[in-house]
Backbone as CSV, one residue per row, in Angstrom:
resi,resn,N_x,N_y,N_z,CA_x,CA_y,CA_z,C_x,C_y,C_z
1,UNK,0.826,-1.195,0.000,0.000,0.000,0.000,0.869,1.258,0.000
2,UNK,1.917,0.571,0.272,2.958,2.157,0.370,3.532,3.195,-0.937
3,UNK,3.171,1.956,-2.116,3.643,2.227,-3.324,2.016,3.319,-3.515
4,UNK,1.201,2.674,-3.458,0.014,3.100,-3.846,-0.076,4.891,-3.028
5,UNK,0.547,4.737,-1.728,0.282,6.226,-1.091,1.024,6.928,-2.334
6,UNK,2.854,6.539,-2.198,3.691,7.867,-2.536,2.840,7.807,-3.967
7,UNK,2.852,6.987,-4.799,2.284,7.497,-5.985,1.742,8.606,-5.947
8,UNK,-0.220,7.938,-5.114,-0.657,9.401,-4.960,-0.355,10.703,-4.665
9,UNK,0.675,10.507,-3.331,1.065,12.119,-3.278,1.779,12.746,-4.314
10,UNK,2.641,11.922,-5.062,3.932,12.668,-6.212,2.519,12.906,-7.526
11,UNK,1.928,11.954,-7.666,0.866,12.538,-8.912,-0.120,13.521,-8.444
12,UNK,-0.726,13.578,-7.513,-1.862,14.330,-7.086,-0.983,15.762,-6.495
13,UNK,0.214,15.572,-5.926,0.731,16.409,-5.737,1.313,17.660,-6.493
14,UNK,1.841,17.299,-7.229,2.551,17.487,-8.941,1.370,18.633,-9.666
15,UNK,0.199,17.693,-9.233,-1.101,18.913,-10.143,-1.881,19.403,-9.262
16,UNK,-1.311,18.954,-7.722,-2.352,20.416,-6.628,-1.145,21.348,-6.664
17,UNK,0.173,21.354,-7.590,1.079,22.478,-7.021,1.002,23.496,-8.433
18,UNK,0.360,22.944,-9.488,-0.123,23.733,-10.506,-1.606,25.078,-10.038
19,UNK,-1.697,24.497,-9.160,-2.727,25.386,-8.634,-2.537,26.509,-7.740
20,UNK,-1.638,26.510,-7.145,-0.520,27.572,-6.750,0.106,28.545,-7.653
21,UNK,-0.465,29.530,-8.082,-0.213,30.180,-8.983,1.067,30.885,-8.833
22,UNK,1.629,31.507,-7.596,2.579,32.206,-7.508,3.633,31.232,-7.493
23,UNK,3.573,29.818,-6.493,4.528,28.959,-6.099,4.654,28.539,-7.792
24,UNK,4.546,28.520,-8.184,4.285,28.081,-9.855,5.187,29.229,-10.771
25,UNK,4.697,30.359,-11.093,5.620,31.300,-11.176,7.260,31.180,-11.261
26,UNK,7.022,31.207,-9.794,8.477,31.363,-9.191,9.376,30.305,-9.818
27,UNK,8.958,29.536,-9.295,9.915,27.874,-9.740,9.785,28.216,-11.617
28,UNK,8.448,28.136,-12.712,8.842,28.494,-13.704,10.030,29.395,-14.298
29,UNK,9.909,30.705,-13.162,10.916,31.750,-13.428,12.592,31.167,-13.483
30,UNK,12.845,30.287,-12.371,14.136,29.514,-11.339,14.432,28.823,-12.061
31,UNK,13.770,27.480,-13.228,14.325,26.744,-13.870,13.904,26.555,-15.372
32,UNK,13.566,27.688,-15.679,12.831,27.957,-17.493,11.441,27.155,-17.157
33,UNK,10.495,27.792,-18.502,9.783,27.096,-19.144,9.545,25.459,-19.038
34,UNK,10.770,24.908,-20.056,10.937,23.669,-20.170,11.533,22.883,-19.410
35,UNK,11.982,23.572,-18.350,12.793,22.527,-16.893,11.658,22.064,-16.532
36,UNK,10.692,23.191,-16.371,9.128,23.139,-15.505,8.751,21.790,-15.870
37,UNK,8.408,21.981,-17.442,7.179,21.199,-18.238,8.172,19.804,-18.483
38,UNK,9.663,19.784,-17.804,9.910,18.208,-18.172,9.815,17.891,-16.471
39,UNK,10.115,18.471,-15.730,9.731,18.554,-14.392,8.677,17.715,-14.218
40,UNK,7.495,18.513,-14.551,5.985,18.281,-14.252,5.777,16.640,-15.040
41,UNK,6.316,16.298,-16.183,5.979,15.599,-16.834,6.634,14.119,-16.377
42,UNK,7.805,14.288,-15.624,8.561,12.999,-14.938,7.450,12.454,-13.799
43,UNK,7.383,13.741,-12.681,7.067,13.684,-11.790,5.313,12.911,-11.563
44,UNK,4.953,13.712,-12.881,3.514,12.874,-12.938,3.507,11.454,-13.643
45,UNK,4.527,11.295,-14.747,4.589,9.693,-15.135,4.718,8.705,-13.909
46,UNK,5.670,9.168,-12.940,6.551,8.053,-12.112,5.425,8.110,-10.886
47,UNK,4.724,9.198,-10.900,3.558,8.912,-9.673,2.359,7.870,-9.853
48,UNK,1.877,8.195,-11.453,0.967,7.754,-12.353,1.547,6.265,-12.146
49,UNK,2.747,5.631,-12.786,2.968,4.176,-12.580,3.371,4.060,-11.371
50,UNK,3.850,4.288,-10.028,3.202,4.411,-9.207,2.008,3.696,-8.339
51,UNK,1.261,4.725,-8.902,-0.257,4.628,-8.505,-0.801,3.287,-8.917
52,UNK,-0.260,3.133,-10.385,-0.713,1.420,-11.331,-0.371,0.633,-10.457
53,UNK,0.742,0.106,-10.266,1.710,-0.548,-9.497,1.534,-0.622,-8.080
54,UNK,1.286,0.103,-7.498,0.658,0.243,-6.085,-0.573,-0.307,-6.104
55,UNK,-1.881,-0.460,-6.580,-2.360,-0.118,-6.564,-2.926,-1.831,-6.753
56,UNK,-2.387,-2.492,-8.101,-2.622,-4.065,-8.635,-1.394,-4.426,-6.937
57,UNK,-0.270,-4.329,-6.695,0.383,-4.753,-5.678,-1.277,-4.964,-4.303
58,UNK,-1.657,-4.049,-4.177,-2.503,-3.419,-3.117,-3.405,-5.129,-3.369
59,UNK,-4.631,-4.922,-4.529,-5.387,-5.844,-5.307,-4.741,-7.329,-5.023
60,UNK,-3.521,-7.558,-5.553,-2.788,-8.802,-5.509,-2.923,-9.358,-3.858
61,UNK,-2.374,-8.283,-3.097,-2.386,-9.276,-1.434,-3.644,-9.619,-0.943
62,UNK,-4.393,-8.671,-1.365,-5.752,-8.571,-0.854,-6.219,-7.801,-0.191
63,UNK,-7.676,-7.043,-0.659,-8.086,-5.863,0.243,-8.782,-5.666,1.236
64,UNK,-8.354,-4.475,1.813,-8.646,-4.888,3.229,-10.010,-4.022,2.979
65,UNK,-11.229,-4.367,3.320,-12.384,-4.117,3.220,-13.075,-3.293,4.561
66,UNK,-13.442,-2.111,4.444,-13.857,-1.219,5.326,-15.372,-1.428,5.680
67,UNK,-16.114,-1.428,4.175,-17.625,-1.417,4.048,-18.285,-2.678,3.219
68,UNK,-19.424,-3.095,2.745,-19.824,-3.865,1.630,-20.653,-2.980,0.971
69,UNK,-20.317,-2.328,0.461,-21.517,-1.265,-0.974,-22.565,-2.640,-1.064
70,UNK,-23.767,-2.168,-0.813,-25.126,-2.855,-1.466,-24.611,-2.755,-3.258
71,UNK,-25.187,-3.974,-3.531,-25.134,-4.528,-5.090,-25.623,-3.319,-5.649
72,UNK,-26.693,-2.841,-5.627,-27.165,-1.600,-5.915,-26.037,-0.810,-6.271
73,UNK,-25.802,-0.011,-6.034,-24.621,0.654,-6.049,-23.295,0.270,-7.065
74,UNK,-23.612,-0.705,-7.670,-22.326,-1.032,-8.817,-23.069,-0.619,-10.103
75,UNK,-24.710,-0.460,-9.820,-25.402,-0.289,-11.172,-25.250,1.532,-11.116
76,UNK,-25.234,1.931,-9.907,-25.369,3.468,-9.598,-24.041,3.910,-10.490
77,UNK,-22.822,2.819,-10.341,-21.223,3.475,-10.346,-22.017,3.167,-12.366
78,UNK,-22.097,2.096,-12.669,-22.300,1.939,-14.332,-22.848,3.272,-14.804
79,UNK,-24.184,4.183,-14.476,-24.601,5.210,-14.876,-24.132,6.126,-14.588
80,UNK,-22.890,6.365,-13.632,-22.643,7.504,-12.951,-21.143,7.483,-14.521
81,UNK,-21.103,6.820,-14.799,-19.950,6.225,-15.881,-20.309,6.996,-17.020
82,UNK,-21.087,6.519,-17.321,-21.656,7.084,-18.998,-21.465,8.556,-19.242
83,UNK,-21.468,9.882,-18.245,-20.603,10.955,-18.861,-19.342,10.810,-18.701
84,UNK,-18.579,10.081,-17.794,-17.216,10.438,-17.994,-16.640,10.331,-19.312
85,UNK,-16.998,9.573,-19.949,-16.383,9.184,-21.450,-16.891,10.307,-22.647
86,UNK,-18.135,10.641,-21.998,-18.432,11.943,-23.051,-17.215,13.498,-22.403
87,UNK,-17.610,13.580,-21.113,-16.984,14.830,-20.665,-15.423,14.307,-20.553
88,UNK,-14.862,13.303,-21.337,-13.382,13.311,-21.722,-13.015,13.564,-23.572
89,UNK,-13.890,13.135,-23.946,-14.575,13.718,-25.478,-14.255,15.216,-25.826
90,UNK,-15.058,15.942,-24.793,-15.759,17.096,-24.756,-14.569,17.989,-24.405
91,UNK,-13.493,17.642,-23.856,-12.318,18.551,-23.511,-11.619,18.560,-24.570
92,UNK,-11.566,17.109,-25.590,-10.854,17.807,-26.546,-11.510,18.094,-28.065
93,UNK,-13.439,18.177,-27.719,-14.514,18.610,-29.063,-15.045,19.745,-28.536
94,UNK,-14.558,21.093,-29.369,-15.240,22.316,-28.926,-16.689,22.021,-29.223
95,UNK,-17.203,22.735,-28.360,-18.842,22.700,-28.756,-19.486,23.464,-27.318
96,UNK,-20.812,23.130,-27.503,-21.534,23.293,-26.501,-20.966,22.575,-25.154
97,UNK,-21.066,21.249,-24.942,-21.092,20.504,-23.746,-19.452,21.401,-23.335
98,UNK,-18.080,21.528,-23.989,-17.034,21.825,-23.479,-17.279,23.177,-22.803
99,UNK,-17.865,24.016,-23.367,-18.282,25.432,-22.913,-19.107,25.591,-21.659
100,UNK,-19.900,24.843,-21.649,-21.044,24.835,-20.269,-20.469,24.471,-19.324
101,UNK,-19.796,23.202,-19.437,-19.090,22.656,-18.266,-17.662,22.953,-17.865
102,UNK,-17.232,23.494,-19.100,-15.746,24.669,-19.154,-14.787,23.821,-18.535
103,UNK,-14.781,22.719,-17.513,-13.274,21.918,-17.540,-14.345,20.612,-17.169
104,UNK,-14.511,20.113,-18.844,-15.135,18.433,-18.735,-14.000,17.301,-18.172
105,UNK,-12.667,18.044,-18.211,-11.906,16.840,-18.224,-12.006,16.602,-16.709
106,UNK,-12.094,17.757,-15.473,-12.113,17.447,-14.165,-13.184,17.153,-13.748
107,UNK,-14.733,17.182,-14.173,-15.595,16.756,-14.507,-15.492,15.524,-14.413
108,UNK,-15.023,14.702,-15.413,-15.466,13.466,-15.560,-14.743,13.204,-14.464
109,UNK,-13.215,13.343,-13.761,-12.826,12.695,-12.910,-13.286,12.493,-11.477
110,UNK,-14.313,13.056,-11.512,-15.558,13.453,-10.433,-16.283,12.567,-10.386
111,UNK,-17.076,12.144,-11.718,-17.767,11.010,-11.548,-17.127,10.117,-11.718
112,UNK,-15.736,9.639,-12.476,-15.365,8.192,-12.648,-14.622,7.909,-10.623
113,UNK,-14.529,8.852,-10.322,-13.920,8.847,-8.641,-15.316,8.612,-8.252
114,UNK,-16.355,9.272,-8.175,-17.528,8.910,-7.124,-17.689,7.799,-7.576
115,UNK,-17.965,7.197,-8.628,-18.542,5.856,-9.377,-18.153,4.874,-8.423
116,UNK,-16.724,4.788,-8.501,-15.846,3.479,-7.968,-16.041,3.596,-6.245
117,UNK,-16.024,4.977,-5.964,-15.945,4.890,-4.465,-17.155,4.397,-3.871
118,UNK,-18.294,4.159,-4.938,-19.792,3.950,-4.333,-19.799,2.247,-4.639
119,UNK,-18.993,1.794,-5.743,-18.834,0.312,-5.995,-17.632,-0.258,-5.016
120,UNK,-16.916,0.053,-4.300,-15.892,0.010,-3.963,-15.772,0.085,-2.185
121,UNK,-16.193,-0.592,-1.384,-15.722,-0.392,0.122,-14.132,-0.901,0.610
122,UNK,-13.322,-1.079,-0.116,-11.822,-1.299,0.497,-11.392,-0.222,0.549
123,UNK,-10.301,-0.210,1.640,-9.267,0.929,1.536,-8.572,1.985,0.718
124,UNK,-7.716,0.586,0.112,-6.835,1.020,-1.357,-7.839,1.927,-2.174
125,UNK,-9.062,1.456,-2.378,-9.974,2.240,-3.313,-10.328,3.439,-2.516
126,UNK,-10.860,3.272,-1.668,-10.545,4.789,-0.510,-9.714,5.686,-0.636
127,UNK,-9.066,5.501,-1.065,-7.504,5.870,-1.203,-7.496,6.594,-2.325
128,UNK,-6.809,5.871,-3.324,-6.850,6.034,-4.534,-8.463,6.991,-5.319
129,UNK,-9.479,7.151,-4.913,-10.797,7.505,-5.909,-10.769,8.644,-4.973
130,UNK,-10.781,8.249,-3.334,-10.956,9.425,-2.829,-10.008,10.673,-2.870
131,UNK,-9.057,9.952,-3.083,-7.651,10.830,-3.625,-8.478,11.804,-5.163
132,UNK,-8.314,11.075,-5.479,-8.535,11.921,-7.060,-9.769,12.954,-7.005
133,UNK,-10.739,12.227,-6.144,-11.848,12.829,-6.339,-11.885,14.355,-5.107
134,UNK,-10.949,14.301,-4.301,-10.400,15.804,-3.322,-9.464,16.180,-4.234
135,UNK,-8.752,16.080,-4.962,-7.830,17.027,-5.856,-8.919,17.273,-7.531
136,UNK,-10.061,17.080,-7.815,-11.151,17.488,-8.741,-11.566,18.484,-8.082
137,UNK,-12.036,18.400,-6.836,-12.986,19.155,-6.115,-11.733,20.846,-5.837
138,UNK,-10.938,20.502,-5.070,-9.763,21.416,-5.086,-9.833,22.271,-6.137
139,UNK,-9.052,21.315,-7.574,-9.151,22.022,-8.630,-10.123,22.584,-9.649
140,UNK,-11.177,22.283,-9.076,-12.486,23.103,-9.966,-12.379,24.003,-9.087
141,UNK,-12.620,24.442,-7.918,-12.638,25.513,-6.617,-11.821,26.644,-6.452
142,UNK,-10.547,25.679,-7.257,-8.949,26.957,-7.264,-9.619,27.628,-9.115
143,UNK,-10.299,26.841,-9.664,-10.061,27.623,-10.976,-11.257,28.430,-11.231
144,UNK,-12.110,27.980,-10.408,-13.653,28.831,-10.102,-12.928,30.260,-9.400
145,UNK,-12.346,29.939,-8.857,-11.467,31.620,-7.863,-10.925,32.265,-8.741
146,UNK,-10.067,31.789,-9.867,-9.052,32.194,-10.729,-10.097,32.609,-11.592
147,UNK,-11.396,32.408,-12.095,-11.770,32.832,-13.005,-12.871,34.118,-12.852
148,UNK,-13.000,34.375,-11.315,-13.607,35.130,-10.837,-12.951,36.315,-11.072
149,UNK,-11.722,35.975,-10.777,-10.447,37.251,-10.251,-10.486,37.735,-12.334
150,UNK,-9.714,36.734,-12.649,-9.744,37.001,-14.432,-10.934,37.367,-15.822
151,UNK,-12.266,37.071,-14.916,-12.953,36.711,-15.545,-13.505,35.673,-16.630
152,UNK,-14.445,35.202,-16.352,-14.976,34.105,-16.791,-16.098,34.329,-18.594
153,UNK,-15.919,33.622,-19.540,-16.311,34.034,-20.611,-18.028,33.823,-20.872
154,UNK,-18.457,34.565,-22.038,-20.115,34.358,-21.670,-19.987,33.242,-22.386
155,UNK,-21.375,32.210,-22.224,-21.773,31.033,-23.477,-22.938,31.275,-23.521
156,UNK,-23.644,32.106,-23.597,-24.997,32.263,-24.021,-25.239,32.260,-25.506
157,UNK,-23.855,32.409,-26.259,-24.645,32.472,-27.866,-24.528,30.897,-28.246
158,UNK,-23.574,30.302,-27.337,-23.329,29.219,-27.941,-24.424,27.522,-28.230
159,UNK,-24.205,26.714,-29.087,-25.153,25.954,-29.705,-24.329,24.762,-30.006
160,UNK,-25.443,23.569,-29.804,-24.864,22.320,-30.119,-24.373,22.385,-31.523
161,UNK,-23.495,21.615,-31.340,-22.653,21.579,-32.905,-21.654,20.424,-32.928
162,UNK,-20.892,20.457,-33.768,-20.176,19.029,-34.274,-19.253,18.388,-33.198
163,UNK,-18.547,19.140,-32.695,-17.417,18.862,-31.846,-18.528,17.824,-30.429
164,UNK,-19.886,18.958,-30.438,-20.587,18.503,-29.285,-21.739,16.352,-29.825
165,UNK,-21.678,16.273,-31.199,-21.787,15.023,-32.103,-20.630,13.922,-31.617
166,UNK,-19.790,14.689,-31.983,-18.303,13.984,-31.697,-18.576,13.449,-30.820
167,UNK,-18.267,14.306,-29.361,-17.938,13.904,-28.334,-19.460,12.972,-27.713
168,UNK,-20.527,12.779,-27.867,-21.342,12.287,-27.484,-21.590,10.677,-27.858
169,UNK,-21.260,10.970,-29.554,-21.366,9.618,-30.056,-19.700,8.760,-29.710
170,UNK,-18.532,9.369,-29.809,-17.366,8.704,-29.492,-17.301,8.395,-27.625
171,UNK,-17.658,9.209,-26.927,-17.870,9.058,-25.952,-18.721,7.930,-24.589
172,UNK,-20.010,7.739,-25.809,-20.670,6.447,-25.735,-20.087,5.348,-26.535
173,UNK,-19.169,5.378,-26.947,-18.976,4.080,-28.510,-17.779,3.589,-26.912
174,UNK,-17.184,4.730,-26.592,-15.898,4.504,-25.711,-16.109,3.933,-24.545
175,UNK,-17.384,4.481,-23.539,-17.850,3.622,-22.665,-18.081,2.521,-22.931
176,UNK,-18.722,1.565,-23.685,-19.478,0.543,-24.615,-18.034,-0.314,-24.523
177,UNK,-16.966,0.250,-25.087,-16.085,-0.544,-25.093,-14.966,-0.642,-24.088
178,UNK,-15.330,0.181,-22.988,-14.443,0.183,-21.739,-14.924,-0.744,-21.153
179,UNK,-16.582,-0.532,-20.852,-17.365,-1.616,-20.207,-17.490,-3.012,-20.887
180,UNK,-17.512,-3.232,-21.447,-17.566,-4.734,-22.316,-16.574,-5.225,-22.336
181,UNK,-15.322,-4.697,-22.698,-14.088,-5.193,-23.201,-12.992,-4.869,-21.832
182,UNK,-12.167,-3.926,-21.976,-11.028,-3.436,-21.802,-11.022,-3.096,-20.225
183,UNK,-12.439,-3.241,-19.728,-12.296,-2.871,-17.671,-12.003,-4.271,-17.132
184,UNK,-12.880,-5.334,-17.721,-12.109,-6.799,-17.360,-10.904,-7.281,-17.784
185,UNK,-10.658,-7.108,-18.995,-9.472,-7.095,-19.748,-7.745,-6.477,-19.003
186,UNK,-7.751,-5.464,-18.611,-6.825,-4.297,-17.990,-6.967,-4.119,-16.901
187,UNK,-8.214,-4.089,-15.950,-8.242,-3.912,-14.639,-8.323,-5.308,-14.105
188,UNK,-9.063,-5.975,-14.678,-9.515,-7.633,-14.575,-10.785,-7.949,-13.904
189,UNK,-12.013,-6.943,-13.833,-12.798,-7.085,-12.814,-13.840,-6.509,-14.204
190,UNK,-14.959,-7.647,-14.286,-16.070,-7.416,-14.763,-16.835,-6.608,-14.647
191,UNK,-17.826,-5.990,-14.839,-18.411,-4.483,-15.125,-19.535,-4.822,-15.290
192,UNK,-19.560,-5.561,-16.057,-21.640,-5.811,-16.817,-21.939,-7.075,-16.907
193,UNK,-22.440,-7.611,-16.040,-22.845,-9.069,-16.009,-22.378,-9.600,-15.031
194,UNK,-21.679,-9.199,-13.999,-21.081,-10.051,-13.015,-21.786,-10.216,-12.060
């Protein structure tokens, strides 16, 4: 489980210190541009595998179980699923849905974190979802402030359109095949039918 903590702190850490605008600054100023952005980019790979690695280690011994989520609740995490794959779409298809919700990508990590934490009573998953899902909350909160101070743009003219096609139909094609295929496959734990 120890692999599974530092992960989290060096990855979750890495992008709650992007939110520090001045502490951010400074260090940009201290080691260029590109020290930063290879900086940022080590620091979040090696947390990220990490986190993998910690995480199947954690899975492998066996988890230590806090709660039993009612069965219920794995069908709650399946629907709570179905935007994340659009609002990961949607960050990189301009349109309507990217505009309204203005950061889909922390968005979805909101619901794919609540999803699991509601299917999920072990620790490690405690851990890990609840982790992600306090550094979403953080970072929508720090950029809701930042956009107050900077101002925030209107979307009132704006209208469904292609990017918002895109991301809806690839987004569902992507769930469809996370859930069917590639969550038993890669994580090893069945999804739909178990």
């Amino acid at each position: 489980m120890s692999l599974l903590i530092l992960g989290l702190l060096l990855f979750l850490g890495t992008h709650l210190f992007t939110t520090q605008r001045a502490l951010r600054a400074n260090l940009r100023e201290r080691i260029g541009a590109n020290g930063y952005k290879v900086g940022y980019t080590v620091l979040s790979l090696v947390g990220l595998v990490l986190v993998v690695k910690g995480y199947g280690d954690y899975r492998s011994a066996g988890s230590i179980d806090v709660w039993t989520p009612p069965r219920a609740l794995a069908h709650v995490a399946l629907l709570l699923m179905l935007p994340v794959f659009v609002l990961l779409a949607a960050s990189h298809a301009p349109g309507l849905i990217k505009r309204t919700v203005r950061h889909p990508m922390l968005a979805a990590v909101k619901f794919w974190a609540l999803a699991h934490l509601l299917a999920n009573g072990d620790l490690g998953s405690m851990l890990l979802f609840g982790g992600f899902l306090a550094w979403a909350v953080f970072a929508r909160i720090s950029l809701k402030q930042r956009e107050a101070v900077e101002g925030a743009s209107d979307f009132s003219a704006m209208r469904f359109g292609r990017g918002d096609l895109v991301a809806l139909v690839g987004g569902l094609a992507a769930y469809g095949v996370f859930a069917f295929v590639l969550h038993p496959l890669l994580i090893g734990v069945p999804v739909v039918g178990s």
